[in-house]
PLY file of the C-alpha trace (Angstrom):
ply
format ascii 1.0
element vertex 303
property float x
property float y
property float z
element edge 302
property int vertex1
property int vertex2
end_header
-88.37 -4.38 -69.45
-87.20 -3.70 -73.12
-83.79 -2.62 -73.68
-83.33 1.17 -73.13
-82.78 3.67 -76.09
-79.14 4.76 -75.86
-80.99 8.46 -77.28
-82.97 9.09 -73.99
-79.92 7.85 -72.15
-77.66 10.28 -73.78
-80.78 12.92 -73.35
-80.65 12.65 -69.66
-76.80 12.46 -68.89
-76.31 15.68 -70.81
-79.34 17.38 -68.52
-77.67 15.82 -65.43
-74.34 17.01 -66.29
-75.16 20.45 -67.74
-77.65 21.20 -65.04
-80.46 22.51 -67.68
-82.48 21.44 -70.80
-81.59 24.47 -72.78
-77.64 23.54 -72.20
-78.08 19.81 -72.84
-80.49 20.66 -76.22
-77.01 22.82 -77.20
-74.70 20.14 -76.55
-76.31 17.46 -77.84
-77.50 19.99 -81.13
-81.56 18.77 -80.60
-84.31 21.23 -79.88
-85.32 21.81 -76.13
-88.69 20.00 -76.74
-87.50 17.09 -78.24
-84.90 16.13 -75.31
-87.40 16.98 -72.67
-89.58 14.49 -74.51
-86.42 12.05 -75.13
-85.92 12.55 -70.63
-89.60 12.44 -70.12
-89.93 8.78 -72.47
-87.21 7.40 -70.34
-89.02 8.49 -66.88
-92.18 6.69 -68.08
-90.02 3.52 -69.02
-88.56 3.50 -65.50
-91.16 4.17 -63.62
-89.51 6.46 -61.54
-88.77 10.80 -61.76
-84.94 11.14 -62.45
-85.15 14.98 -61.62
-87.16 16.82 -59.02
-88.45 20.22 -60.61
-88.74 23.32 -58.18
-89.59 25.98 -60.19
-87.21 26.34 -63.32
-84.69 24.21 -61.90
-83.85 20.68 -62.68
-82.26 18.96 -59.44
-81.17 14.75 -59.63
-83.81 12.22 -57.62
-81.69 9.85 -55.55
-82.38 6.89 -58.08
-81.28 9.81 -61.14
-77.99 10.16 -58.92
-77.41 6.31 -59.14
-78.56 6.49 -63.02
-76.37 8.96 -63.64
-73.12 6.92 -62.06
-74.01 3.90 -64.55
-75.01 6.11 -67.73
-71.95 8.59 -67.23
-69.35 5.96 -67.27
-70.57 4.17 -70.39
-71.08 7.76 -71.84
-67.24 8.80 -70.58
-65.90 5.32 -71.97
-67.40 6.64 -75.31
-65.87 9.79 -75.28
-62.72 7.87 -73.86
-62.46 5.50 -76.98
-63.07 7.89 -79.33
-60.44 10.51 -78.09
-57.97 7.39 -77.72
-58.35 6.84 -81.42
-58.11 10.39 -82.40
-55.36 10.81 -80.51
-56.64 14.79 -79.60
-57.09 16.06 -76.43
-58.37 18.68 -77.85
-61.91 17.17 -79.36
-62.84 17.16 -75.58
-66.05 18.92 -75.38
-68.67 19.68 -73.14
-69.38 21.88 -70.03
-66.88 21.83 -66.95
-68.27 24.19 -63.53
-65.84 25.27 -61.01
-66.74 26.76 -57.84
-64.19 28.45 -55.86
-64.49 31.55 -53.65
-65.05 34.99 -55.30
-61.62 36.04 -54.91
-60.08 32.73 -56.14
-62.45 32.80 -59.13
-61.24 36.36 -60.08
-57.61 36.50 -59.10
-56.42 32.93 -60.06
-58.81 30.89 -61.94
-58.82 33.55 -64.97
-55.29 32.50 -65.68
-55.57 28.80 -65.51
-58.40 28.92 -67.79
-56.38 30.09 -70.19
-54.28 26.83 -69.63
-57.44 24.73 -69.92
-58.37 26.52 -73.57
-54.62 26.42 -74.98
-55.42 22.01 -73.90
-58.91 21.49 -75.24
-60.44 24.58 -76.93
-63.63 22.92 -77.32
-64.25 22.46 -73.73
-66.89 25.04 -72.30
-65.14 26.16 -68.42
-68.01 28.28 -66.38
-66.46 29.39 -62.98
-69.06 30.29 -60.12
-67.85 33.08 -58.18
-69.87 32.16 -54.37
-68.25 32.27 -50.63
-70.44 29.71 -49.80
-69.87 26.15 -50.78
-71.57 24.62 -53.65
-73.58 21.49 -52.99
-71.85 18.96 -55.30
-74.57 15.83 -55.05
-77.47 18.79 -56.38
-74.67 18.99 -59.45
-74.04 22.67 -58.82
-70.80 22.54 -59.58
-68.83 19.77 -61.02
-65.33 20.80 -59.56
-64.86 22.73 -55.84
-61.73 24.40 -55.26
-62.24 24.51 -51.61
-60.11 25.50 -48.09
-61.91 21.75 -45.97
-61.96 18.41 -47.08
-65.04 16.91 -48.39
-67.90 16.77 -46.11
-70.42 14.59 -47.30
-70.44 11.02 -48.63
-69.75 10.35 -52.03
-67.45 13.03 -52.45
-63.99 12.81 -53.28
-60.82 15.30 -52.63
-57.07 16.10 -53.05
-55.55 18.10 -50.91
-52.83 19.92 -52.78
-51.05 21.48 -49.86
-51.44 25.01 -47.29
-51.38 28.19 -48.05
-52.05 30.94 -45.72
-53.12 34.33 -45.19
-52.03 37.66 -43.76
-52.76 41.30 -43.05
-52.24 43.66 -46.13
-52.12 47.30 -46.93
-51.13 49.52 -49.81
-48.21 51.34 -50.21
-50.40 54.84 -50.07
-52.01 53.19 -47.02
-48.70 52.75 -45.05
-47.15 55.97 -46.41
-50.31 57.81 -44.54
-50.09 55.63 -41.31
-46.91 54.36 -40.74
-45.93 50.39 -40.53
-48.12 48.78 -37.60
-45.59 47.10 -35.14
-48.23 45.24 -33.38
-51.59 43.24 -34.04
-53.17 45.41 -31.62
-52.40 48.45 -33.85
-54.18 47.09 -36.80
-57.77 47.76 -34.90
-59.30 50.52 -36.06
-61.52 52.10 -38.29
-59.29 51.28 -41.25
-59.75 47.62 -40.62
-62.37 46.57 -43.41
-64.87 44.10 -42.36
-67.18 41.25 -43.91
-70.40 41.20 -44.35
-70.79 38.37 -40.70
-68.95 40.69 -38.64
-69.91 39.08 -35.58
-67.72 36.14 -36.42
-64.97 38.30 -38.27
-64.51 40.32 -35.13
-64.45 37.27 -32.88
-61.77 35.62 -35.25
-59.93 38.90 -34.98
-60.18 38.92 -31.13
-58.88 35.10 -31.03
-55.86 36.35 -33.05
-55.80 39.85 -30.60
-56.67 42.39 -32.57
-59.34 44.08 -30.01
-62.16 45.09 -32.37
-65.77 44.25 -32.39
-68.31 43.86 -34.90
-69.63 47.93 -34.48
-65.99 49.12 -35.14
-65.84 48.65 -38.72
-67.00 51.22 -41.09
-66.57 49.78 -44.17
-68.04 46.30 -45.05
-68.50 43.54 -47.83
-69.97 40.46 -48.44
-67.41 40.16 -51.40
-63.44 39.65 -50.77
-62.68 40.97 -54.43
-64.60 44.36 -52.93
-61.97 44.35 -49.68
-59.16 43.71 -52.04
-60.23 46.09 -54.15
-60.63 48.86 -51.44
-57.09 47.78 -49.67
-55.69 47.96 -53.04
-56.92 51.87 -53.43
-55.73 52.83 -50.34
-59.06 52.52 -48.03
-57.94 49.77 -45.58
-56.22 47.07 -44.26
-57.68 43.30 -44.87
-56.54 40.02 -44.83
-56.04 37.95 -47.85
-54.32 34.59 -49.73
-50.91 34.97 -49.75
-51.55 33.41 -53.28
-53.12 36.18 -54.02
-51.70 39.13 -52.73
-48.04 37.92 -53.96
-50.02 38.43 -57.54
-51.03 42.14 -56.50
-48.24 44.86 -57.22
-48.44 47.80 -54.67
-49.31 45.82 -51.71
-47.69 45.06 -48.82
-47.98 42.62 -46.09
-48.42 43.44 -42.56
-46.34 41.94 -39.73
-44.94 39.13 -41.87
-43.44 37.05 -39.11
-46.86 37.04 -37.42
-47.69 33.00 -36.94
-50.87 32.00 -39.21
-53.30 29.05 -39.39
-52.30 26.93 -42.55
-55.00 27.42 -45.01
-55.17 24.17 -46.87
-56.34 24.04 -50.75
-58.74 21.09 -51.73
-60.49 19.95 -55.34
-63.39 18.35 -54.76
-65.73 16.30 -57.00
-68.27 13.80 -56.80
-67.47 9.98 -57.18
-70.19 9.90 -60.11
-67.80 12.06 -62.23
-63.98 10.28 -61.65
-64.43 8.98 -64.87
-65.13 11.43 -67.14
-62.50 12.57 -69.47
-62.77 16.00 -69.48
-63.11 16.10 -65.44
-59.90 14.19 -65.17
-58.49 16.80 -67.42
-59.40 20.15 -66.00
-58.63 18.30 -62.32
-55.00 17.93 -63.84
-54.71 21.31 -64.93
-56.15 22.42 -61.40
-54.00 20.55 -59.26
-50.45 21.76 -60.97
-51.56 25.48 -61.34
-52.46 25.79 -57.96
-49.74 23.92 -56.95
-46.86 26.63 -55.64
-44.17 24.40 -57.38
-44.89 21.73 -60.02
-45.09 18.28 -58.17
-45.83 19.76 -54.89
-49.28 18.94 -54.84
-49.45 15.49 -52.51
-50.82 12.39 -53.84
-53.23 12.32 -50.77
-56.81 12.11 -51.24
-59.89 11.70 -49.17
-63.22 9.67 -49.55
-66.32 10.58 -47.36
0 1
1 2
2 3
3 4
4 5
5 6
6 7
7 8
8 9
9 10
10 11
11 12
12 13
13 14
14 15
15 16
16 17
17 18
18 19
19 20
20 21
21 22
22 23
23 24
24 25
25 26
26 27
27 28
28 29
29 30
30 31
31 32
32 33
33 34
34 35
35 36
36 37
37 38
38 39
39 40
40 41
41 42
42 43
43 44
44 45
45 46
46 47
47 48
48 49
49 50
50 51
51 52
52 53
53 54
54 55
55 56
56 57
57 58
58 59
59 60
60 61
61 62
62 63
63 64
64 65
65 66
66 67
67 68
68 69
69 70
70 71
71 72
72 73
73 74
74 75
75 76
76 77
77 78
78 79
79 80
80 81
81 82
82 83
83 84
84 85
85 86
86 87
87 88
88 89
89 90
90 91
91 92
92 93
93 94
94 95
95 96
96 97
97 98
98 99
99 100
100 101
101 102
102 103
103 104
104 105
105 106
106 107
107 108
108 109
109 110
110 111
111 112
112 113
113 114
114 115
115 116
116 117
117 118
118 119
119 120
120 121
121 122
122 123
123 124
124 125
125 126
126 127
127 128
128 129
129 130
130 131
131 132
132 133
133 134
134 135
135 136
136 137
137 138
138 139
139 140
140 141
141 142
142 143
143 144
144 145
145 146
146 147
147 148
148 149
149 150
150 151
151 152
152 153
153 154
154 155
155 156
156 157
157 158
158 159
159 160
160 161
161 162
162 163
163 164
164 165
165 166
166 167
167 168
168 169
169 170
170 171
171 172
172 173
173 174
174 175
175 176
176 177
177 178
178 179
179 180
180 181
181 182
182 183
183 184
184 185
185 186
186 187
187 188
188 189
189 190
190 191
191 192
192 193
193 194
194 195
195 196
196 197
197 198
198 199
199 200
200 201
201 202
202 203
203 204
204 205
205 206
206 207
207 208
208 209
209 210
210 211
211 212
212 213
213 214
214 215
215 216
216 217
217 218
218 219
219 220
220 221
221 222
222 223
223 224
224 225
225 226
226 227
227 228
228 229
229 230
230 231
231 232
232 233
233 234
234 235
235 236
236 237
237 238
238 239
239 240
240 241
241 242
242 243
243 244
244 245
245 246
246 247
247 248
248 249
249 250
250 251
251 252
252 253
253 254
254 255
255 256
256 257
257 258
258 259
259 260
260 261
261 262
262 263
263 264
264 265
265 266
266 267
267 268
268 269
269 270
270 271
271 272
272 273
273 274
274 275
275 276
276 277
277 278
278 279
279 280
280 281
281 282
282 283
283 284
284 285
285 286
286 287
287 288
288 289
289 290
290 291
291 292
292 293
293 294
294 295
295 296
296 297
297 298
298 299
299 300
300 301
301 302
């Protein structure tokens, strides 16, 4: 086979990692026809499709998967060289995703992306809001900010440490009703409900709060729309204690009640441990959602 042009290279790790033409034509400052043809050339020369293509969507073959593993580390050691001789975090460029839950994303990843700018400016941060969790080997997300370790192969994690959760209401809310002294007297119809309240009653039976999932009369499939309604006055919910501590005018309910530990993991796949800009925003991930600088553990997990 003759040697590879390091142009249709380039042309398919910035699809791969940007998850579209369009986004890898803007990074890499080429039309959108000429790097599909650049992707398309090196297809042919392999002999083999590096993306499947349902619908609009570009999604990584198993052999683009193990392409992009070889490609991206000669592409990061690039990028690694040349920011080693500028001496400038802050010439890191490119696209970074982070998944996280929809009340993470809005109540404590706004803040640390204002970290990440003030450190590279030229980085591009997109944060996907989505309760369910984002299939990293499809490259929906580069970066999970998840509550399990990883559960696939090829997937690595650090767990950073537990947090947990508890029972809020609002000021107005306990002014109206009075301080519950029991779990028992949170049931009601002022306990707000998700969107699966089948399995949000049973939890809340496990934990003996007698409700079941035709009790509640107010429901979401979004936590920021709970929070929002406790936070007016509408309701009692759980929440982060991460969170809520950020939220004036709320107040937790039965504080010495014993909770699970809710555990706080970054995920990423093994294909991307190299890249600079990865290694940066994990950095910047791991001490701002760390409770105290240095507590996150050194643990982490392969699967």
């Amino acid at each position: 086979m003759r040697s590879l042009d390091w142009n249709h290279l380039r042309a398919f790790h910035a699809t791969a990692t940007t998850g579209s033409l369009s986004g890898a034509a803007r990074q890499l400052g080429l039309t959108q026809p000429t790097l599909s043809r650049q992707v398309q050339s090196l297809e042919e020369q392999l002999g083999v499709a590096l993306f499947e293509r349902p619908g609009r969507k570009l999604v990584l073959t198993p052999t683009g998967h193990e392409m992009l593993k070889h490609i991206g580390t000669m592409a990061d050691a690039a990028q690694a060289a040349a920011l080693t001789a500028s001496g400038e975090m802050q010439e890191l460029r490119g696209r970074v995703r982070i998944s996280a839950s929809d009340s993470v994303a809005a109540y404590l990843l706004p803040g640390i992306a204002l970290h990440l700018r003030d450190k590279a400016p030229r980085l591009t941060i997109e944060i996907l809001a989505a309760n369910e969790l984002s299939d990293l080997h499809r490259m929906e997300a580069d970066i999970a900010i998840r509550h399990q370790s990883p559960d696939r192969p090829g997937l690595t994690g650090q767990h950073l440490r537990d947090t947990e959760a508890g029972f809020y209401a609002s000021e107005d809310w306990i002014a109206r009703n009075g301080m519950p002294a029991t779990l028992a007297e949170l049931a009601g119809d002022d306990l707000l409900g998700f969107d699966d309240t089948d399995r949000f009653s049973a939890y809340l039976r496990g934990t003996g709060i007698p409700m079941e999932a035709d009790d509640f009369r107010l429901i979401s499939s979004s936590s920021v729309t709970v929070w929002e309604m406790v936070k007016r006055g509408l309701g009692v919910a759980p929440m982060l204690c991460d969170i809520a501590k950020r939220t004036p005018g709320v107040v937790r309910l039965l504080p010495d009640l014993a909770t699970t530990p809710v555990p706080i993991w970054l995920v990423t796949h093994d294909a991307l441990q190299a890249s600079p800009r990865i290694r940066l925003v994990l950095k910047v991930l791991a001490k701002e959602l760390g409770a105290r600088t240095g507590e996150a553990d050194s643990n982490s997990a392969k699967r």
